[in-house]
C-alpha positions in Angstrom: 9.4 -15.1 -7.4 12.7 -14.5 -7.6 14.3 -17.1 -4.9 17.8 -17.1 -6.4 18.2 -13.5 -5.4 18.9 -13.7 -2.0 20.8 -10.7 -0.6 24.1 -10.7 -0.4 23.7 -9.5 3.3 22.7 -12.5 4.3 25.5 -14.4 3.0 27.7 -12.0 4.9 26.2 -12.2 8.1 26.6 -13.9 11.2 23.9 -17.5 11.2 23.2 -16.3 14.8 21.6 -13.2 16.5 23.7 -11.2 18.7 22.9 -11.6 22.3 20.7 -8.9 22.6 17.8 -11.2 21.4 16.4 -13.3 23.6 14.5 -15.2 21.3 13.0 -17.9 23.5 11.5 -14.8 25.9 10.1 -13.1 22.8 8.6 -16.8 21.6 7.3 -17.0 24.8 5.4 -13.9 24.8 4.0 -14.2 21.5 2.3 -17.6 22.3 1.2 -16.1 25.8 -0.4 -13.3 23.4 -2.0 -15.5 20.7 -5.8 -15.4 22.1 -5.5 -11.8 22.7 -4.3 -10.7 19.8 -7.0 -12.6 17.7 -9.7 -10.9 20.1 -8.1 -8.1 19.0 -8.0 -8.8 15.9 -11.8 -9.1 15.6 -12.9 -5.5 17.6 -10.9 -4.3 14.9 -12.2 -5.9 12.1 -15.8 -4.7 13.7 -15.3 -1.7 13.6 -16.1 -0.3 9.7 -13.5 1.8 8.9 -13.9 2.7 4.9 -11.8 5.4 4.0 -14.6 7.7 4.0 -15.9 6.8 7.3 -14.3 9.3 9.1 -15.9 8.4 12.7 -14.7 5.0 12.1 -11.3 5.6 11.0 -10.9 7.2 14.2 -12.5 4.5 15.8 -10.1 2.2 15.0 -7.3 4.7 15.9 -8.1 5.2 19.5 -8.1 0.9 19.7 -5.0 1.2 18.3 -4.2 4.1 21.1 -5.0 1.7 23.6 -2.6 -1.0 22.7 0.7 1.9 22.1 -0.1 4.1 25.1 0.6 1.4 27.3 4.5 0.6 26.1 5.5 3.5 26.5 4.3 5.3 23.1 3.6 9.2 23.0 0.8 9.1 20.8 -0.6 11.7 18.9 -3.9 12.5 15.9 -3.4 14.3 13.1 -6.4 15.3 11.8 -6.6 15.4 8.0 -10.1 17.4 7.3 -8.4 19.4 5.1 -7.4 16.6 2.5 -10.9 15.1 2.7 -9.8 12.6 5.4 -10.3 11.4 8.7 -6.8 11.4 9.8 -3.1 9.5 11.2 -2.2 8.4 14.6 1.8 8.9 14.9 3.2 6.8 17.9 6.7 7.1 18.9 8.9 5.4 21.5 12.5 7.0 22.9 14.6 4.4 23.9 18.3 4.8 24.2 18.6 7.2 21.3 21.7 5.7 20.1 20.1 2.4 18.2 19.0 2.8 14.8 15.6 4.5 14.5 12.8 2.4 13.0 9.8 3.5 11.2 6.4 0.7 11.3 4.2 1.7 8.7 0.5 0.6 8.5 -3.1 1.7 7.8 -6.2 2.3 9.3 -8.8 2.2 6.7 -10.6 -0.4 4.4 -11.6 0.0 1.2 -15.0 -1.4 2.3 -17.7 1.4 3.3 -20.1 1.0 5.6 -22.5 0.5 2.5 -20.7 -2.7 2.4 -22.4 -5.9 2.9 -19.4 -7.6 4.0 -19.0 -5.8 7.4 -18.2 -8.7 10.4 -15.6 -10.7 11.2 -16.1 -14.5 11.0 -13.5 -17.8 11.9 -13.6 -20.6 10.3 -10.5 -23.1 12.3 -7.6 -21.2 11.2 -9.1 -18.6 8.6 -10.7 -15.8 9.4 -12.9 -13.7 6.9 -14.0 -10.4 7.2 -13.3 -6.3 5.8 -10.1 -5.8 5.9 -8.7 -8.7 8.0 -5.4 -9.1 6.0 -5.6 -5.1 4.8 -4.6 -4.1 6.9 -5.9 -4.6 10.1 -4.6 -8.2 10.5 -0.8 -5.9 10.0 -2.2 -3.4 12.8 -2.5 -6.6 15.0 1.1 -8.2 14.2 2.5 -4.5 14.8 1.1 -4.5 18.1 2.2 -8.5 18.9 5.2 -7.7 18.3 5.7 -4.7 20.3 4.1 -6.5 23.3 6.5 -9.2 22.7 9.4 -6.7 23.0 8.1 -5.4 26.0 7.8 -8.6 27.7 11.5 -9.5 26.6 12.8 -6.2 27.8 13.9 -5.2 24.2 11.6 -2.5 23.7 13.0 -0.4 26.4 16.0 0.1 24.6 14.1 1.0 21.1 14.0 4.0 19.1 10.5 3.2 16.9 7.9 5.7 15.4 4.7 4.3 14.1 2.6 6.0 11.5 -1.1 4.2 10.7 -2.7 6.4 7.5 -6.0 7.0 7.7 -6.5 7.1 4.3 -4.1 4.7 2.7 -6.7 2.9 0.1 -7.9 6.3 -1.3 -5.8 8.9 -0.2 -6.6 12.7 0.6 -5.8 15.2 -1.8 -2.9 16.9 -2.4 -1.0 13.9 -1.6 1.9 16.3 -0.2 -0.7 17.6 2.6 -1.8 14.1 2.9 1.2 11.8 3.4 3.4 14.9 4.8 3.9 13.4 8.4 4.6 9.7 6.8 7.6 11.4 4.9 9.1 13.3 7.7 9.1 10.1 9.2 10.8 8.5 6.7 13.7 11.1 6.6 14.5 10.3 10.2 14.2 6.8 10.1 17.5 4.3 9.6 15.0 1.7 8.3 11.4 1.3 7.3 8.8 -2.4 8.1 5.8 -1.7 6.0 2.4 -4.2 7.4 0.7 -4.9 4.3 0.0 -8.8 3.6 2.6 -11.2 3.5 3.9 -12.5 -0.1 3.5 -15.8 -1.1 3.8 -18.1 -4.1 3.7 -21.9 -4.2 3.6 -22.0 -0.4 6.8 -19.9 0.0 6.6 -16.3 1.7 8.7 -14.1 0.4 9.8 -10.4 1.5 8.9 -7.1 -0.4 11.7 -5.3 -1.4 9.9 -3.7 -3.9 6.4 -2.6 -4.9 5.2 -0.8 -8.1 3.5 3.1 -8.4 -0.4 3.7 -8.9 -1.2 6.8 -10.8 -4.5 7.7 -11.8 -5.3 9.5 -14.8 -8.4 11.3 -16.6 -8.4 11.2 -20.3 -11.5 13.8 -21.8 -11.9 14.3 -25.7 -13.8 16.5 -27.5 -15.5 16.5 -31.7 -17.8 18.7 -33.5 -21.0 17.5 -32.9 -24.1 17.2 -36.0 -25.2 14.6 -38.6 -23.4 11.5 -38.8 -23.6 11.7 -42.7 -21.1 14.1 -41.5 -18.5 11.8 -39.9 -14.9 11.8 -41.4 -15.6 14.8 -43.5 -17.1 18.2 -42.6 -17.0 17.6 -39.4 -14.0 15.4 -37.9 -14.2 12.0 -36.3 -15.9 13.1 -33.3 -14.9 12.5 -29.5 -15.6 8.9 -29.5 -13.0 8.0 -32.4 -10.1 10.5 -30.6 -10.7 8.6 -27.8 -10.4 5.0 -29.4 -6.9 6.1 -31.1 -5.6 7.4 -28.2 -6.5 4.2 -26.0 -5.8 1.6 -28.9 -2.5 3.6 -29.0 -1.4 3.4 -25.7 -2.0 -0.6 -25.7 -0.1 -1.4 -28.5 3.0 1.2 -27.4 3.1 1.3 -23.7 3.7 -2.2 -22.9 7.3 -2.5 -21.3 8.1 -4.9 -17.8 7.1 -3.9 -15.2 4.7 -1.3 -16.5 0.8 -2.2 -16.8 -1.8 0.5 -18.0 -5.8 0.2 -17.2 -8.7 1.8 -18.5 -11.2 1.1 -16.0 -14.1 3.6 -16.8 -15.0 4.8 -20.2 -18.5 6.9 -21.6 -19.1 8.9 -24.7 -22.0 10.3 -26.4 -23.7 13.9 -26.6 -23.3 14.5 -23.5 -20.9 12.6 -21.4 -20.4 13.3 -18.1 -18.1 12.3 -14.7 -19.1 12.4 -11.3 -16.8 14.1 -8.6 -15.7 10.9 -7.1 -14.5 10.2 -10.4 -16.8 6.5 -10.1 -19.2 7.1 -12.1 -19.6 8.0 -16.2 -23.2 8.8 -18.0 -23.5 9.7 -21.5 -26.5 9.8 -24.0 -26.4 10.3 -27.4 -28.0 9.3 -31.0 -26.7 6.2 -33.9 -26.7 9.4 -36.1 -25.3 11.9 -33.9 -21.2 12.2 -34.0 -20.3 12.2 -30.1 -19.1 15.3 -29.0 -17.7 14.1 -25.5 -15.7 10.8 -24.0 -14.1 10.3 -21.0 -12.2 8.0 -19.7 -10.0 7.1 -16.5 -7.8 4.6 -15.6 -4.6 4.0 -13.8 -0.5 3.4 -14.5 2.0 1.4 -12.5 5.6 1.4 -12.7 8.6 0.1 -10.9 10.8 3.4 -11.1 10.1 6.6 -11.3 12.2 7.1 -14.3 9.9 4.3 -16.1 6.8 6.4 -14.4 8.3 9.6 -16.3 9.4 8.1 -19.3 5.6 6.4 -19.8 4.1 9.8 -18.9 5.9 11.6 -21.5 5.0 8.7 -24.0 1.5 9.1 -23.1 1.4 13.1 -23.3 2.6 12.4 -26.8 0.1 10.1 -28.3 -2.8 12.2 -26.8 -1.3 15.3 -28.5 -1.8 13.7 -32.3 -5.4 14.4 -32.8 -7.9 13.5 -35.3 -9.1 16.1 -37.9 -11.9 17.5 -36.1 -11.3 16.7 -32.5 -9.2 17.8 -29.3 -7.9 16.1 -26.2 -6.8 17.1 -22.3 -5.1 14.5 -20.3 -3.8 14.7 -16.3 -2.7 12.9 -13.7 -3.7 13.0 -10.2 -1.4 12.5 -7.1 -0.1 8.8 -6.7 1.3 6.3 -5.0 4.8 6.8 -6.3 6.8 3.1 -6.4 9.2 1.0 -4.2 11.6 1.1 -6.1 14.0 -2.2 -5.7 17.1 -1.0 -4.3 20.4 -2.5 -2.7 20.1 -1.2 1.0 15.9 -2.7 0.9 17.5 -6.0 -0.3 20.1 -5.7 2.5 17.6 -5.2 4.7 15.6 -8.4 3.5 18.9 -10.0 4.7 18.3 -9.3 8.0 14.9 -10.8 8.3 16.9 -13.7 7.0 18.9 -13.8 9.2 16.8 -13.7 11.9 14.8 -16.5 9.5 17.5 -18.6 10.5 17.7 -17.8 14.1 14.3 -18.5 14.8 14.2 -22.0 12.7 12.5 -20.7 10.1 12.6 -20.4 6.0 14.8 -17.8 4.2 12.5 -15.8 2.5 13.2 -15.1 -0.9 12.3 -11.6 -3.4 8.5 -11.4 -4.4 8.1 -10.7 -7.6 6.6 -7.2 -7.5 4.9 -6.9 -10.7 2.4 -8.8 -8.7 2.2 -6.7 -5.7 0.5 -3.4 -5.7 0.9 0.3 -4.2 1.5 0.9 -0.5 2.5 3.6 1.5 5.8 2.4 1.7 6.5 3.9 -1.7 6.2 7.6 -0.3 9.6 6.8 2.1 11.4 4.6 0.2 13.5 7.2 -1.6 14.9 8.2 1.6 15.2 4.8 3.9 15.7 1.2 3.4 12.4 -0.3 3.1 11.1 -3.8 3.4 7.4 -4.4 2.7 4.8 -7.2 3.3 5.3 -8.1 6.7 1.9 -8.3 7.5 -0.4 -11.1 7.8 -0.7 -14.2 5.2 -4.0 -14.2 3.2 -6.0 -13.7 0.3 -8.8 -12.4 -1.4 -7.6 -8.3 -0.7 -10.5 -5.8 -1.2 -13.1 -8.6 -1.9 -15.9 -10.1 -0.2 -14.7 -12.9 1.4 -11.1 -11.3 2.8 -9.4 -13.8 4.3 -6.0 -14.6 6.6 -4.5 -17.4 8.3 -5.0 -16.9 11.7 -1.6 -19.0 12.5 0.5 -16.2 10.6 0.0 -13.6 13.1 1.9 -15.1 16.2 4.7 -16.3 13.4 4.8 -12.6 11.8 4.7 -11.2 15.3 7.9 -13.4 16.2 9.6 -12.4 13.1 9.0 -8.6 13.5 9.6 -8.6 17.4 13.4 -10.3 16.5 13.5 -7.7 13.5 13.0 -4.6 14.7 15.4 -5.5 18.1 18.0 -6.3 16.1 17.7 -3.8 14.2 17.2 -1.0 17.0 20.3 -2.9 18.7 22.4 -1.3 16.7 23.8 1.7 16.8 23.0 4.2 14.4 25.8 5.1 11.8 24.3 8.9 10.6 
C-alpha cells in the first residue's frame, strides 16, 4: 500500500466541504436507511444471478429498477442476447445540467451459478456471507444508500449521474466492443467515474483504487508428428507436448516484469487433446510410447498499462514462433479487461474523497497497491475519464464459498459516496 502517495489534490484543497453538503442531513439519512438497505441487501443476494443465468440477471435488475425509478432515474434494459448475455440496466438522472456529470459503475452478476451450492444469504452480528455479497451486490446496495441519502438531503435534485450495472461483468459477452459498448459511451460523457467493486484494505487501513491491472485470456494449441516414441527427437520431432513445455517454461523465466503476472490455468496433451467451448474443460488420451500430437493450454495475462499489455504480447508472439524440429504452434488472445491505468486526474480524484474523508471525521485513504487488485469494468472508461475504484463494500473471500462483508461498511461507504458524488456534481462542469 502505498500510503505516502497521497494526492497532491488533497493537499491543495480546502479541509472543509463547500456548503452545498449538508453532511449532518446526509448522516442522518443513511442511519435512518441502515435496516433497509441490509433487507435489501439480502433479496439481492437471494436472488442467483450467475452470469449465465440470464432470468436472474434480470431479476436482480428490475430490484435494482425499483430502488432508481423512484429518485427520479429514467431507466432503461439493454438486452445483450447477442453477446451471449442477459443484459445492462442504464439509469440516468438530469439535474441542473451544468454540474459535472458522474458516471456509477457496478454489476449485476455473480460468478456463482445456480449449480452453486453456496446460494443464500446468512448474518452472523456484523458479517454477512453469502454469493456475491461483497461482488458486487453489497456495491449495488451502497450505490443505492447513497442516492437515497442525496435525495433525502436535497442534493440529488441538483445531480447530473448515469448508472450503468453490467450484466455480465465476471465473464463477459463476446465481442467485448458489442458487450461493454453502452458502458463506454458512458464514459466519454462523464466528468468523473465511482466504480462499486469491494473496498481496499490492508492492515486495517482502506484505501482508494486509482488503479487496477488488465485480464486477458489467451489459448495456446501445439501440434507434433505423431508415431513410435523410439521416434522422439529424431525422425519425427519433439512432439506437441515438448513445444508446449518450451513455450510455457519460456514465458516464466522471461515474462516476469512489475506489475505483470502470467497464469497457465488449464493444460492437456496427448493423442488426442481436446477443449470444450466454454474453454473449462481439457481431455486428452494418449500412450507412454506414443509422441503427443496435440496440447492445449489456456491461461490469463495482467498488466498495469496497456503499453506493458502490448509489449508482453509481442514478447509472447515471439517465443511461440521458435518451434521445435518437428512441431508447430498458434496462439490468440480473446477480448479483455483492458487496465486502470494509474493516472494523475484518478489520483486527483482520490483527493477528493479525501477530502471529504476529512469532512466527515474520517481516515484519509491512502493508494492500494494494485498489483493486488484485479480487473473491473472500470478499466473499459478509464482512458477517457477520471476514475476512482473500490468504493464498494469491505469484505473478503471474493468468488469463494463463504463470501463475506462487514455489514457496518455499507452505511459508512454510503456516507462517503453520498458526500462524493454531491460535491462532485456541485461543480460546474469545465468541458
Amino acid at each position: 500500500m502505498h500510503l505516502s502517495l497521497l494526492p497532491a489534490a488533497l493537499l491543495l484543497a480546502s479541509p472543509a466541504l463547500a456548503d452545498h453538503q449538508p453532511v449532518e442531513r446526509l448522516r442522518a439519512a443513511v442511519a435512518a436507511d441502515t435496516a433497509r438497505n441490509e433487507a435489501l441487501l439480502q433479496r439481492l443476494v437471494d436472488q442467483n444471478s450467475g452470469t449465465l443465468n440470464r432470468i436472474g440477471v434480470r431479476a436482480v435488475a428490475e430490484m435494482m429498477r425499483a430502488e432508481l425509478e423512484p429518485l427520479g432515474f429514467s431507466v432503461r434494459w439493454v438486452d445483450m442476447a447477442a453477446t451471449g448475455r442477459a443484459g445492462h440496466l442504464i439509469a440516468t438522472h438530469t439535474g441542473n445540467r451544468r454540474g459535472r456529470r458522474v458516471l456509477l459503475i457496478g454489476h449485476l452478476d455473480t460468478v456463482f451459478e445456480p449449480t452453486s451450492p453456496f446460494q443464500r444469504f446468512a448474518r452472523n452480528g456484523n458479517r454477512a456471507t453469502g454469493p456475491g455479497v461483497g461482488d458486487d451486490k453489497g456495491g449495488l446496495v451502497v450505490i443505492v444508500g447513497a442516492l437515497r441519502a442525496m435525495a433525502a438531503a436535497g442534493t440529488l435534485r441538483r445531480a447530473n449521474i448515469t448508472v450503468v450495472l453490467t450484466g455480465d461483468e465476471e465473464r463477459p459477452g463476446q465481442p467485448t466492443a458489442d458487450a461493454r459498448a453502452d458502458l463506454i459511451a458512458a464514459g466519454k460523457q462523464a466528468d468523473a467515474a465511482l466504480e462499486y467493486e469491494n473496498l481496499a484494505t490492508e492492515g486495517g487501513v482502506e484505501a482508494g483504487t486509482v488503479a487496477r491491472r488488465s485480464g486477458s485470456a489467451w489459448e495456446l494449441r501445439t501440434t507434433g508428428r505423431s508415431g513410435h516414441s523410439s521416434a522422439v527427437g529424431r525422425e519425427l520431432g519433439w512432439g506437441a507436448i515438448y513445444e508446449m513445455s518450451r513455450i510455457l517454461d519460456a514465458f516464466r523465466r522471461e515474462l516476469p516484469e512489475p506489475s505483470a503476472t502470467f497464469n497457465v490455468g488449464l493444460v492437456a496433451g496427448g493423442t488426442p487433446a481436446a477443449i470444450d467451448d466454454a474453454g473449462t474443460a481439457v481431455s486428452a488420451s494418449g500412450k507412454t510410447n506414443i509422441v503427443a500430437s496435440t496440447a492445449i493450454a489456456r491461461g490469463d495475462l495482467r498488466t498495469l498499462t496497456p503499453e506493458q499489455d502490448d509489449r508482453l504480447r509481442a514478447k509472447m508472439a515471439a517465443i511461440v514462433a521458435q518451434h521445435l524440429p518437428g512441431t508447430d504452434a498458434t496462439f490468440r488472445f480473446y477480448d479483455s479487461t483492458p487496465a486502470m491505468a494509474p493516472s494523475p486526474r484518478n489520483r486527483a480524484l482520490l483527493g477528493e474523497l479525501n477530502v471529504v474523508n476529512q469532512e466527515l471525521g474520517l481516515p484519509i485513504m491512502p493508494e492500494f497497491d494494485p498489483d493486488k487488485r484485479g480487473a473491473a469494468d472500470s478499466g473499459f472508461v478509464s482512458a477517457d475519464v477520471a476514475t476512482l475504484g473500490g468504493l464498494g463494500a469491505s469484505g473478503g473471500g471474493a468468488h469463494g464459498e463463504g463470501e463475506f462483508i462487514a455489514l457496518d461498511s455499507l452505511p459508512r461507504q454510503a456516507l462517503r459516496s453520498a458526500a462524493l458524488i454531491g460535491r462532485l456534481t456541485a461543480q460546474r462542469r469545465s468541458r
